[in-house]
N, C-alpha and C positions, 0 to 999 in steps of 0.2 A: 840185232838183239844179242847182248852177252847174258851168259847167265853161269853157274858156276854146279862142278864136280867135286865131289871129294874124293879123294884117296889117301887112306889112312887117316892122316889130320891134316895135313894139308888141303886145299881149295885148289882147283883149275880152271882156267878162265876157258872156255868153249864158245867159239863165234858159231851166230848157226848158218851161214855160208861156209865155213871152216871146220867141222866137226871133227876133221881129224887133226889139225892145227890145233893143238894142246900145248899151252906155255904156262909153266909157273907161273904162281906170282907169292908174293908177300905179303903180307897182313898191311895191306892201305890201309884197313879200319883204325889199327894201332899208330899210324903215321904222326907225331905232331903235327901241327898246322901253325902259324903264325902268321895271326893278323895284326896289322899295327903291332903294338908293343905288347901286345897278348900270347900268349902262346899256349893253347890246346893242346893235350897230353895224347888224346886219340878225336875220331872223329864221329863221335857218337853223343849227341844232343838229349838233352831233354827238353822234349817238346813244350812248349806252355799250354796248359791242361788245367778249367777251372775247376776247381776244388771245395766252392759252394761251400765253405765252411769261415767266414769270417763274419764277426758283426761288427758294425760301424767299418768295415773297412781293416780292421787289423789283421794281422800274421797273427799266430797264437801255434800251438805248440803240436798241433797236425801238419801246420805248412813247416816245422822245424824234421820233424819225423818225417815227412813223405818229399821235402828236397832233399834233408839229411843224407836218407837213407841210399839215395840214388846218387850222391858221391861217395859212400861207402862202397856202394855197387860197382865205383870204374867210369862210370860216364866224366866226358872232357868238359863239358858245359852245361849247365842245368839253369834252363831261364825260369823265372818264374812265371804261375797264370796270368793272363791278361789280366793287368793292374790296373785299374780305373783313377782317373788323372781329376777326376769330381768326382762328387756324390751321383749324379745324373747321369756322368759315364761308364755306369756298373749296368752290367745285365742283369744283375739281380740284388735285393739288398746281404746276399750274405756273399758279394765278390770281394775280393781283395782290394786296397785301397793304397794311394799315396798322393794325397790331397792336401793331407795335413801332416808337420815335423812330427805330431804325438806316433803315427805311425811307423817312426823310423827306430825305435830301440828294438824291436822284434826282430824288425828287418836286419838291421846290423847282427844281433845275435846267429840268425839263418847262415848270414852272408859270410861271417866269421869260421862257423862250423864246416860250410860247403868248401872254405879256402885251405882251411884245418886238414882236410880230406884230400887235396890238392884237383879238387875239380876247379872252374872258373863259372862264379854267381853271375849271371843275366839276369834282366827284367824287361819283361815287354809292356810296354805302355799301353792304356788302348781307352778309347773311348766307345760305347756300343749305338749311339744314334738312336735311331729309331727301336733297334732291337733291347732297349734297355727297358727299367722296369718290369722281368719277369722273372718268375721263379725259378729254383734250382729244377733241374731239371728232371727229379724224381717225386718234385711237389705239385706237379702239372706243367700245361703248354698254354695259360693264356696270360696274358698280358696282367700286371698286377692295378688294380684300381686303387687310387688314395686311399681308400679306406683300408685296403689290405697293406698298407705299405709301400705303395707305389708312386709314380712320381711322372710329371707331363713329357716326354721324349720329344729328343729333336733331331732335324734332320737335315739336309744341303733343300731340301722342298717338302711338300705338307702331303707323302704320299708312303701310306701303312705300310710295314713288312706284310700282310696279308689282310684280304679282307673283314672288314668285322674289329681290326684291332684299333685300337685310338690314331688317330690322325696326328702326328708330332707336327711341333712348331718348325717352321721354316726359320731356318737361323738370318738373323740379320749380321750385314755386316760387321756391326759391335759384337753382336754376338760368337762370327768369327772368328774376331779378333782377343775371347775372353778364351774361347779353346783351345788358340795358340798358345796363349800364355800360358793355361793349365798344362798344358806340353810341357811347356819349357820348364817350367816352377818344378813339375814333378820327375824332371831329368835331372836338376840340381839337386832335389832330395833323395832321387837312387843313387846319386856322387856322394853326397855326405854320407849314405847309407854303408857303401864300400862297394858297390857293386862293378864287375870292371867290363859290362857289358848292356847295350841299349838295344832292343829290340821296337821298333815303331809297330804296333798291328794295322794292319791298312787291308784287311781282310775280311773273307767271312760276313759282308754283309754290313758289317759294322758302321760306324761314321764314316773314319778316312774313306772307304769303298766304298759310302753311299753316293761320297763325291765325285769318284772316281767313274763309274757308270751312268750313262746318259739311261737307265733304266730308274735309277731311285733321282737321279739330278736333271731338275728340267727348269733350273735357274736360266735366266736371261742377262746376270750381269758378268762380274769377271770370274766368277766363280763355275758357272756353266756353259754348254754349249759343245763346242770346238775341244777336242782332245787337250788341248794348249790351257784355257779354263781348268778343265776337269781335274787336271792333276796342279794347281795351284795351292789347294790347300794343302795338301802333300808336302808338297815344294817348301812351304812358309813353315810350315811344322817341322819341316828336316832342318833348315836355315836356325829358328828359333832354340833347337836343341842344341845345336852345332854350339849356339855363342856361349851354351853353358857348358856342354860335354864338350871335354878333352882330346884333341886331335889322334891322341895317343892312344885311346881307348875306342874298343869297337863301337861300329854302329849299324846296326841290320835293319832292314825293313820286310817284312810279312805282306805279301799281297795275293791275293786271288789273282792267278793267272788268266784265268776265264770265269764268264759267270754259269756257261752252259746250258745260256738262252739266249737265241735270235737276236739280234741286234742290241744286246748286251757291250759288258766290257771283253775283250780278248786277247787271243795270244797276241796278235801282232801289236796291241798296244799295252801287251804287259812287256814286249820285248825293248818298245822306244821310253817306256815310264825307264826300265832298268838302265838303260842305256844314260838317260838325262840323270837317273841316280848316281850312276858310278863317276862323272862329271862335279855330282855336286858332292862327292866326298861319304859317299855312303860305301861300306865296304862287302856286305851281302843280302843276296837277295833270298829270303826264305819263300821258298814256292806249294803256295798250298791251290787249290782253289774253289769254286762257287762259294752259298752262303748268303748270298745277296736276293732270290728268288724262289719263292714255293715250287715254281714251273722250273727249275731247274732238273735238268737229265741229266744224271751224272753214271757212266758207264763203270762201276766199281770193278776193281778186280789187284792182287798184288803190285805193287807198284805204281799203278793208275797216274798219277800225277808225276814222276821223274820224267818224264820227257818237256815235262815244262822246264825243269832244271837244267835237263842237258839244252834245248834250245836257248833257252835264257843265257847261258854261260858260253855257248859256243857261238854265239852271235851280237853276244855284247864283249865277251871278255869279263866280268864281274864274277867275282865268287856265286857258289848258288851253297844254298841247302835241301835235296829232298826230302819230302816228306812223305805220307800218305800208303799206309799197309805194307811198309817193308818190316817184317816178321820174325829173319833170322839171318844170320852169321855173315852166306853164302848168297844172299841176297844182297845185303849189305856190299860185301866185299865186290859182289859186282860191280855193283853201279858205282864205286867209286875206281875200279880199275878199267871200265870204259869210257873215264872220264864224264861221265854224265853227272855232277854232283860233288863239291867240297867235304860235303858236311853231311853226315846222316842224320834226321831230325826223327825223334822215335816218341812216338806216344800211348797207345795202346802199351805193346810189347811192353813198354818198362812201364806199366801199373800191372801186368800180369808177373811182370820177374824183374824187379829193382836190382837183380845182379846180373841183366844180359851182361855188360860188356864182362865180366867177368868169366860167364859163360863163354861169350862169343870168341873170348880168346883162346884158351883152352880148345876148340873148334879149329881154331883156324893156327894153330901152332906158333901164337904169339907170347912172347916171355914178358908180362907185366905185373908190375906190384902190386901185392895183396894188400890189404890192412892186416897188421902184422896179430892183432884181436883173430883174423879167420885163418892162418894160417894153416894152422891143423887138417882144415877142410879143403887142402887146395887139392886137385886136382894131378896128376902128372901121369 
C-alpha cells in the first residue's frame, strides 16, 4: 500500500513495509498524458455523472454550466453523462441523448467551450437494458409504467433488474444487430459533434454488462454461455465504432470489474475482456464496478475499487483509469505514483468543488494556468 505525507506543500510517497524510506515525488497529478493524438494537460477526469436534466434527449444550458464549469476548474478531460444511443437506452426520460443530428448544436456548443478552456470533451455512450425506463433518481425507485412515461426495456434475456419490476424483452438477433448500429450512428454524431474522445459504458448493470455476466445472460446462442459469447457484443460494438471513429482519437471502455456476487462476472474475466480489448485497439480501460445485482456486497471504503486498476494495468499492459471515493490531492497523487492507475476518474469530489484540480495543485506544489478571469484569487 502507498499512500502519501505532506510536508509543507510538498507530497511524500510512504510504502507501508518502508515507512522510513521517504522519496519525493512530483505532481504525477499535473503530468500530461498522451494518448493516440490527444494529449491531457493533467490527469484528472471528470467522471460521467447523470444529470437528470434533459427532455427529449437534449443538452440545454445546465449540461453547458456544470461541464463548463469543471474546465474552468483545471480538469484534463471532462466526459460527458452516459448518453443514450436510443430513446430506450435512457435510464430515465430526462437522460441525455444522441439518437438524433437535432441533438448535436448543444453539444457542439458544450464541446466548443470545454476546448475554449483547454480541457479535452469526452462522451460515453451507453445504452441502460433492462435498467432503463426509471426515474431520476430523487423522483423515486420504481420502474416507470407507459403511462408515466415509460417505455418496454430490453435485455441479452427476459430476466428483471429485481423482483416485482417488468420483465424486458430478450433481444433478438435483429434486435442485436439494431444496437450495434445505434453505437456506431451515435459515434459518428459525437465526431461531427467535435468531441475528441469515446467512452463505451459497459457497466453498472447496464446493457453491454447485462451481456457480459452469465447472471443477467442465460442466452443459448452466440451471444451466451462461454466467456467467448459473453463478451461478443462488446466486441461488435468496439469494431462497429472503430469503422466510424478515428484511429487518432481515443477510445475507452467502462466496465464493471466484478459484479460482487457468486458466480457472477469477475476480476479474472475483467482482466482477459481488457486484455482482448487492448488487441482490438481500445486504448483504456475505465474501472469501476458492480451495478448489475440488488445482492451485490460491495465492501465500501476510500479507494475500494483501485486495485482493480492496478491489476488490470499490471497484467494486461493497457492504460487503466481509477475510480471510486478518491477524495483528495494526496490520494490521488498516490495511486498514480504507485503506478496503480493512468487516469484519476473523480466524480463526487468534483460536484462538491468543480475547482479540485485547481485546488489540488496548489496542495501538491504544482505551477498550473489559471483562467486568467480568477487570477486574483490564485493562491501562492
Amino acid at each position: 500500500m502507498i499512500y502519501c505525507r505532506k510536508q509543507n506543500t510538498r507530497y511524500y510517497v510512504i510504502t507501508k513495509t518502508h515507512f522510513c524510506n521517504i522519496k519525493l515525488i512530483m505532481a504525477n497529478l499535473f503530468t500530461p498524458i498522451t494518448i493516440q493524438s490527444v494529449t491531457l494537460k493533467n490527469r484528472i477526469v471528470v467522471s460521467p455523472m447523470c444529470e437528470y436534466s434533459s427532455v427529449d434527449g437534449f443538452a440545454n444550458d445546465w449540461h453547458l454550466v456544470h461541464l463548463g464549469s469543471r474546465a474552468i476548474g483545471g480538469a484534463g478531460l471532462i466526459i460527458t453523462e452516459a448518453t443514450a444511443v436510443s430513446p430506450e437506452g435512457r435510464i430515465s426520460p430526462d437522460d441525455l441523448g444522441i439518437w438524433k443530428n437535432a441533438h448535436l448544436d448543444k453539444l457542439k456548443n458544450i464541446v466548443s467551450f470545454i476546448h475554449k478552456h483547454g480541457a479535452v470533451a469526452g462522451i460515453q455512450l451507453a445504452h441502460a437494458g433492462r435498467k432503463a425506463s426509471s426515474p431520476a433518481p430523487w423522483k423515486g425507485n420504481r420502474q416507470l409504467i407507459k403511462e408515466e412515461g415509460g417505455w418496454q426495456t430490453i435485455a441479452p434475456s427476459a430476466i428483471p433488474f429485481r423482483e416485482g419490476e417488468m420483465i424486458p424483452e430478450a433481444l433478438t438477433t435483429e434486435g442485436i444487430q439494431k444496437v450495434i448500429a445505434d453505437f456506431k450512428a451515435a459515434a459518428q454524431r459525437a465526431l461531427t459533434a467535435g468531441f475528441k474522445l469515446v467512452e463505451i459504458h459497459s457497466a453498472h448493470g447496464y446493457l453491454i454488462h447485462e451481456f457480459l455476466s452469465p447472471l443477467s445472460n442465460q442466452r443459448t446462442d452466440d451471444y451466451g454461455g462461454p466467456f467467448e459469447n459473453r463478451i461478443r457484443f462488446l466486441l461488435e460494438i468496439v469494431e462497429a465504432i472503430q469503422s466510424v471513429w478515428p484511429k487518432e482519437l481515443p477510445l475507452f471502455v467502462r466496465i464493471s470489474a466484478t459484479d460482487w456476487v457468486p458466480d457472477g462476472w469477475n476480476e479474472e474475466e475483467a482482466v482477459k475482456l481488457a486484455s482482448i480489448l487492448k488487441t482490438r485497439g481500445v486504448d483504456l480501460i475505465d474501472c469501476s464496478s458492480g451495478g448489475l445485482a440488488v445482492t451485490q456486497k460491495i465492501p465500501l471504503g476510500p479507494g475500494y475499487q483501485v486495485p482493480f486498476a492496478e491489476k488490470i494495468k499490471k497484467e494486461t499492459g493497457i492504460l487503466t483509469g481509477a475510480v471510486g471515493m478518491i477524495t483528495n490531492a494526496g490520494q490521488a497523487e498516490a495511486i498514480l505514483a504507485g503506478g496503480q492507475a493512468d487516469l484519476i476518474i473523480m466524480a463526487r469530489e468534483l460536484l462538491r468543488d468543480p475547482y479540485f484540480p485547481l485546488h489540488a495543485a496548489h496542495e501538491l506544489g504544482a505551477d498550473i494556468e489559471w483562467p486568467s478571469q480568477y487570477l486574483r484569487a490564485r493562491k501562492v
